[in-house]
N, C-alpha and C positions, 0 to 999 in steps of 0.2 A: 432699613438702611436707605433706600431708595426715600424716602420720606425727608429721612433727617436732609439728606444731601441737595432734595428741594430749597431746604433754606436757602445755600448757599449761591442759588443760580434766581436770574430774571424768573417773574412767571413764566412767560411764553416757553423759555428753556427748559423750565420747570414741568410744564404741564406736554410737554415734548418727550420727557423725559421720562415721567411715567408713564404715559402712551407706550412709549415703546420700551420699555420696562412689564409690563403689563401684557403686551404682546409676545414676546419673549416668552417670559415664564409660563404663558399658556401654552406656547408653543412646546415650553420643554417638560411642561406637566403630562400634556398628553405624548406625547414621547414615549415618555417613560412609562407611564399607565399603560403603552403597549406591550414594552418591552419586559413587563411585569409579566404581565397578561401571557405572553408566548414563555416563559419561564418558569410561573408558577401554578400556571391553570385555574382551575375552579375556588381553591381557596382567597386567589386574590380579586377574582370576579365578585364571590361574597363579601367580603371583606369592602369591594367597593359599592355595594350594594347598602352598606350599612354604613357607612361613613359619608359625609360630604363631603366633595372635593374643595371648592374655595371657601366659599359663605359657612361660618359654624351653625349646627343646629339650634334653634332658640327653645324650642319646646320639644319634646318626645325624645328620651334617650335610646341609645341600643339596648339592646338585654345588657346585662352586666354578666362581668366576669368573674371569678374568683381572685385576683389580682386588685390589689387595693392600690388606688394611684399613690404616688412620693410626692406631695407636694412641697418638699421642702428641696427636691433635688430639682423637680421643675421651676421651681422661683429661681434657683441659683444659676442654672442654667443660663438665663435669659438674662443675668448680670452685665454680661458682655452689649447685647444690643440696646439694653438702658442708658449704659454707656455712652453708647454713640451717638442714639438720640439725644440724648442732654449735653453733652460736648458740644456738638455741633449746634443743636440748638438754640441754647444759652450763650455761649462763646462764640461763634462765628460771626452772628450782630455786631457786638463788637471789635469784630474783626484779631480776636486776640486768639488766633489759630495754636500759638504754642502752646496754651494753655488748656485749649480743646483738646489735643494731643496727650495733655497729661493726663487730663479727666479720662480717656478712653482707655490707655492703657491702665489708670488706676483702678478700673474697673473692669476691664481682661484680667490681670493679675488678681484681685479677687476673687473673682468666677472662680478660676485657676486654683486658688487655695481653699477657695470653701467645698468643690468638688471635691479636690486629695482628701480631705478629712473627711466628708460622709463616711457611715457606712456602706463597704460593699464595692469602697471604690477601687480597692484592686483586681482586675480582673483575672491574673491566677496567683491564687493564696495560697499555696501549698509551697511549703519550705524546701529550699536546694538541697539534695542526696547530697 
């Protein structure tokens, strides 16, 4: 989001902007990491042992799990922030904002419907007494 919304400002603004954007979220990364930490103990100490915080691993995976990833609910997922990057992206150049508008919400509301219909996507299935 922060990316997309560069477009639409000066560099200097720009590069301001994710500076402190950037500072922020480290700020509230580790926050939380603490706040984790004092709540779930040792599980989530390993848990950060084995995971990266910012930068993704390029080589050497964790052990794996019995849990097979959904890449298909992961794709769909991330509908909404494609969204916005290309809205804004593509559209805001030309200064044709309502149209950037449309693009985003046309691709919130996707998200939104190709989630409902996965399976699995209700989370309680069990029918009204």
């Amino acid at each position: 989001m922060a990316a997309a919304m560069a477009f639409l400002m000066p560099a200097t603004g720009a590069l301001f902007s994710l500076v402190l954007i950037t500072v922020f979220m480290t700020r509230l990364t580790l926050g939380e990491e603490a706040f984790l930490t004092r709540q779930l103990g040792q599980p989530y100490l390993t848990y950060l042992q084995a995971v990266p915080r910012f930068i993704p691993r390029l080589r050497g995976a964790p052990a794996s799990s019995a849990a097979k990833p959904d890449w298909l609910r992961a794709s769909l997922t991330e509908l909404t922030p494609v969204g916005v990057l290309l809205g804004i992206a593509v559209f805001s150049r030309n200064y044709d904002l309502a149209l950037a508008g449309r693009i985003i919400l046309i691709f919130f509301g996707a998200s939104l419907i190709a989630r409902a219909f996965l399976p699995g996507a209700l989370v309680n299935s069990e029918s009204p007494k």
